[in-house]
N, C-alpha and C positions, 0 to 999 in steps of 0.2 A: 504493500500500500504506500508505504515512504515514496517508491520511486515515481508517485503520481504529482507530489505536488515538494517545492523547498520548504525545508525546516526553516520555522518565523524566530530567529533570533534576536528583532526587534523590539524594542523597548516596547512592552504592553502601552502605555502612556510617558509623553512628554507634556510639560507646563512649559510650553514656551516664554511665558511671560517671567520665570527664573531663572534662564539658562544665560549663561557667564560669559563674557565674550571672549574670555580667555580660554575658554573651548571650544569655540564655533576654530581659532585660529589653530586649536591645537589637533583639529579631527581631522584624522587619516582617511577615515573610509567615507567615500562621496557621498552614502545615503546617509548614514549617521549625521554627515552635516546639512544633509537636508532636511529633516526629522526634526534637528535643534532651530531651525530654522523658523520664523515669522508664516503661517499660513500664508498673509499676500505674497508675500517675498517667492515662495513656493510657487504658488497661482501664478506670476509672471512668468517664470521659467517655463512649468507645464502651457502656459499660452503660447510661448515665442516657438516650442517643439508638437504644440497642435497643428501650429499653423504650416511649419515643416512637411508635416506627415499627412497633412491637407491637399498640400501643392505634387506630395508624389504620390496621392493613391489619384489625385485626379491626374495625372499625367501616365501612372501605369492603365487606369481602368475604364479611363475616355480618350484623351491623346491619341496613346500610341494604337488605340483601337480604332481609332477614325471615326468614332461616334459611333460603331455599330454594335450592337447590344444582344447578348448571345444568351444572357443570364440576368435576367429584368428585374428580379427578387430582391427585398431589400435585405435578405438573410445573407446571401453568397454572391449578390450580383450587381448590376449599375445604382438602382434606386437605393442601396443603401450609401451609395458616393451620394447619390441626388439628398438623403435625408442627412446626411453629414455637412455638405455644403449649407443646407437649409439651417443647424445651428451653428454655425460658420457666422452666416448671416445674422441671426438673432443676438448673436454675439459680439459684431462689429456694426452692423447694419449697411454691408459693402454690397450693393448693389449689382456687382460684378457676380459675388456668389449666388446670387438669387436668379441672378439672369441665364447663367449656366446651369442652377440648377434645373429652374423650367427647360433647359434646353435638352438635359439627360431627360425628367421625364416623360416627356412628347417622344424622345427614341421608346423608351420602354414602353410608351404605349400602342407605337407599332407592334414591339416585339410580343409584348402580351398577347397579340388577339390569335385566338383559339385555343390556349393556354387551358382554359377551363378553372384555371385554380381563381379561390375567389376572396382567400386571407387578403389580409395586411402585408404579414413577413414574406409570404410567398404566393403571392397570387395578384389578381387585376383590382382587388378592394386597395391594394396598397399604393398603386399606380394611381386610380382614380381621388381617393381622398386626399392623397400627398399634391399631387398637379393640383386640387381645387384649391387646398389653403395658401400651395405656394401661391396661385393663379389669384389670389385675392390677397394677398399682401403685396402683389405685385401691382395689384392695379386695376388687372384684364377681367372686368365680371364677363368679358361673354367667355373667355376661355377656362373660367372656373365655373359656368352654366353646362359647357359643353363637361367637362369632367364628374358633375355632378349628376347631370342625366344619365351618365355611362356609367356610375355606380349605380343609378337608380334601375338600371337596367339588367342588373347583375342578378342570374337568375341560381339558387341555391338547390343541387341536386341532391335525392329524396335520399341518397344512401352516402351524405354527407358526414364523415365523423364529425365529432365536439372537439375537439383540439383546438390550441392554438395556433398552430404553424400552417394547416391544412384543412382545420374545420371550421364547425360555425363559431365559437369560442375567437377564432380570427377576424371572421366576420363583422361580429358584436362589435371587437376594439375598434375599428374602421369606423362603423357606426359611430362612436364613442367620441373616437379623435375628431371625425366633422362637425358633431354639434358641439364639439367643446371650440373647435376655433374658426367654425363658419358661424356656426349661432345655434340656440337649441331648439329642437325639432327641424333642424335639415332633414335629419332621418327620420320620417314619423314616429311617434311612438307606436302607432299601428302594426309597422312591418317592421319594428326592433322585438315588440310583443311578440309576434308568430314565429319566431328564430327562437327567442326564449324561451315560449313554450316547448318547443322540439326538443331543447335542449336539457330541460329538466325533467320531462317525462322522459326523454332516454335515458336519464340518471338514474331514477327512480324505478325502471323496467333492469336494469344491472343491477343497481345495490341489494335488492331482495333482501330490506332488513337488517344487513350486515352493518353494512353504512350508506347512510340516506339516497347518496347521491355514487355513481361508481359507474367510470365510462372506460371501453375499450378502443385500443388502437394497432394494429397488427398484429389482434392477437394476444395484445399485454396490459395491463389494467397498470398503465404508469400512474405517479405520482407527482410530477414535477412538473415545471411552467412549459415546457412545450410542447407537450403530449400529453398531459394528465391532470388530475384533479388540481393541482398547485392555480395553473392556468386558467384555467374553466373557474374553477373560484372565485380569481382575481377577476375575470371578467365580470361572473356576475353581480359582483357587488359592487358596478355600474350602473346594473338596470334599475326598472321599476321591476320589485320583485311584490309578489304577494307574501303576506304575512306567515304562510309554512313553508314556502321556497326559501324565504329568510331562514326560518329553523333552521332547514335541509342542508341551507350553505354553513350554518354555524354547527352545526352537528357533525356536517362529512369534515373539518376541521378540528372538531375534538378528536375525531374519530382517528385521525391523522395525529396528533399530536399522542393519541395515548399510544401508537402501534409503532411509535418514532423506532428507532433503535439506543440502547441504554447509552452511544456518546454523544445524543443530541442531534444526531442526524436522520436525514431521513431516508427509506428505501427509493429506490426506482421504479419501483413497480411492487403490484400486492402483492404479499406471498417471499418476497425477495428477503435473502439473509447476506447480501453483498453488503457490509458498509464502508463502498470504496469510493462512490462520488460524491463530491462537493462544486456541483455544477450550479448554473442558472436552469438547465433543461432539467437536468434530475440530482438531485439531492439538497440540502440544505438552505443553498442562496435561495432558490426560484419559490420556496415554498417559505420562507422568510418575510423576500416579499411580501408573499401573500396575507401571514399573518402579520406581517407592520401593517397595512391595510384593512383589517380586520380590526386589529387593537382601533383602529379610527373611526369606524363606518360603525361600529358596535360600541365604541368605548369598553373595552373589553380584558382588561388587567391580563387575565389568564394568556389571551394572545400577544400580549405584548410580551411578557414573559417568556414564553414557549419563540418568540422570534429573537431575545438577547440571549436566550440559549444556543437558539441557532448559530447567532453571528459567532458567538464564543466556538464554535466548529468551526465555522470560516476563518477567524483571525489564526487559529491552529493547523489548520489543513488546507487555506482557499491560496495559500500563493503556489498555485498549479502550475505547473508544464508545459504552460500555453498562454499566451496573451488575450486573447477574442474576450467576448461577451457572452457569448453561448456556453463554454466551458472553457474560460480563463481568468485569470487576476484581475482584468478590467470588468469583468462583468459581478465578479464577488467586490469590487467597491463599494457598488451600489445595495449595498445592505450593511454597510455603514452610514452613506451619505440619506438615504430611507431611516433609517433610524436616528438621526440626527435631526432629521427634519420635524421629526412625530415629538423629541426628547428634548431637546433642544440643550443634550449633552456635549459637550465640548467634546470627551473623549473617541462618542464614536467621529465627529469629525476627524481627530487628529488618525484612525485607523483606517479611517478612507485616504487621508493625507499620506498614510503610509505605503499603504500596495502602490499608492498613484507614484509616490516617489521610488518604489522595489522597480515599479515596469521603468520609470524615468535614467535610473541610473544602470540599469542591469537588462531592462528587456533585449536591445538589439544586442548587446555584447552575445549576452548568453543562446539565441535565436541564430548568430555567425555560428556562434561555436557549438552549436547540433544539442544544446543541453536543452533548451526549451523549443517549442515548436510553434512555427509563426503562421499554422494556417495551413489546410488543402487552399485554402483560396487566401493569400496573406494579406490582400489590401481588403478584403470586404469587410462590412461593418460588424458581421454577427460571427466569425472565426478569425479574422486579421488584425492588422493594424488599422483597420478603420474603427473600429470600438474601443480601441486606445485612443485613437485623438479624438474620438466623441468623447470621452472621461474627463481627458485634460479643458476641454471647451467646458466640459460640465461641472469642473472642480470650482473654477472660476468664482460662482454661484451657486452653492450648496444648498441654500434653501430655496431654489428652482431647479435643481438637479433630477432628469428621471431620466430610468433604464428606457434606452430607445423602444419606443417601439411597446413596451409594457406598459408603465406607471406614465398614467395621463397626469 
């Protein structure tokens, strides 16, 4: 299991506000003296190596492609350059970025069509809601009308999983993202209702009892935000839910919490006695998430709990082997910088300050040198180096901080 993720030799907490500057002068090793370091002072650094890492995944993943888009997905493919530039933009307000990002996503809307897929992360729901908002920050209402009809268009077929990545659970966040930044009721409540019905009576036809809510996906009754209950959870406690659907979401989460594993983490799937990931997709982060979001939506102690449990497996096991979002360091951040938000404790900030500063001074070295892995696809957003400069853009502002593409 060790060789999945480095051993955290970091200082569990720094008080930066007492640290000597006759040791910032005297520290050898480069993270250490970033650690003792001023948050902003930090946040500058991680900005000047966003913007870096900005300029060459659009020059590996648009540039040298000549605009043609092979892999439209924001999980592996052009649109997650398109939603990286777009907080690029939110971040400087450089017009430049916004203009290229409309321009990536109008390629992926070519490339999408007959796709069938109809998520956010992987499908034509992420193409069309992303063009509307960008298409409306920009200026263009008839090209963010045209983007909006073409989601409206989007027809959800009858033996669609629940999942995040591939099912209605993707679907839903789409919905979610539009009327949180077009305005609300873009999506009707009408036909956000009929996907959410589907979607907890198929839970409800699985769980048989066991636990309230229990959805399959190839076969494996996962647990974690890309595939499994973690996800589908987070989503539903978005909608308008009815007064026992609420139960059903708060119960399939006890449910979860009590069948954890004794180090605080959680299985992959039901049934599973592996406790070897510490992913965003399966194990502890992604399901963290969900309960930092739960502790909120519920006011809920117990959740909040059962998620500073979590992160304590994270800060022990989450500096992984990998850099991405989906299962690496940059994506276990974000259940500190979540947690900070809800706490408004200093320390988990300084823990999200710390992996961001682990990938800052160590990511490409160790990535040259074959110890860490940068990715089947290394610039994309949700396995590459593109979920790293989304983190460093995201550090910036912690208390506006959310995992792409997740935490609205």
């Amino acid at each position: 299991m060790p060789d999945r993720f480095f051993p955290n030799t970091m200082p569990s907490f720094v008080d930066e506000t007492t640290v000597k500057e006759s040791f910032l002068e005297g520290a050898k090793d480069p993270l250490l003296e970033l650690l003792y370091l001023p948050y902003g002072t930090v946040c500058d650094k991680l900005k000047r190596v966003a913007f870096d890492l900005k300029e060459t995944i659009v020059k590996e993943t648009w540039v040298c492609k000549r605009g043609r888009v092979s892999d439209y997905t924001i999980y592996t493919g052009a649109l997650g350059t398109a939603f990286l530039l777009f907080k690029a933009y939110q971040v400087t307000l450089d017009k430049n970025d916004l203009a290229l990002c409309s321009d990536i996503i109008k390629a992926c809307d070519s490339a999408s069509r007959g796709s069938g897929r109809v998520t956010f992360i992987c499908g034509q729901a992420g193409v069309y809601s992303l063009g509307a908002v960008v298409a409306k920050q920009s200026g263009d209402e008839q090209l963010c009308d045209h983007y909006l009809t073409k989601f409206k268009e989007i027809e959800l077929p009858k033996d669609l999983p629940n999942e995040l990545l591939y099912g209605r659970a993707g679907f839903l966040w789409a919905c979610s993202f539009l009327n949180k930044n077009i305005g609300r009721e873009t999506i009707s409540p009408t036909q956000i209702r009929a996907v959410v019905a589907e979607v907890i009576k198929s839970g409800r036809k699985m769980g048989k009892g066991k636990c309230p809510l229990m959805y399959e996906w190839h076969g494996k009754r996962y647990w974690g935000a890309a595939h499994g209950l973690a996800g589908i959870m987070h989503v539903l406690m978005d909608m308008e839910l009815k007064a026992d659907e609420v139960e059903d979401v708060k119960a399939t989460l006890h449910y979860m919490i009590r069948n954890r594993f004794p180090s605080g983490n959680y299985p992959s799937s039901e049934g599973s006695e592996s406790d070897r990931l510490v992913h965003w997709c399966h194990g502890a982060p992604g399901v963290a998430l969900t309960l930092i979001k739960a502790a909120k939506v519920f006011s809920n102690d117990e959740f909040l709990q059962a998620a500073i449990e979590a992160a304590e497996v994270i800060w022990n096991r989450g500096l992984l082997k990998r850099v991405g979002i989906c299962h690496g360091v940059s994506g276990n951040s974000y259940v500190f910088l979540s947690l900070y938000r809800l706490t408004g404790k200093v320390e988990y900030l300084y823990k999200a300050k710390a992996f961001a500063c682990f990938l800052h001074t160590r990511a490409q070295t160790l990535i040259s040198e074959g110890v860490m892995h940068g990715g089947d696809r290394p610039y994309s957003l949700f396995e590459g180096m593109g979920g790293m400069a989304y983190l460093f853009f995201d550090m910036i502002d912690p208390i506006e901080t959310r995992f792409p593409a997740y935490e609205l």
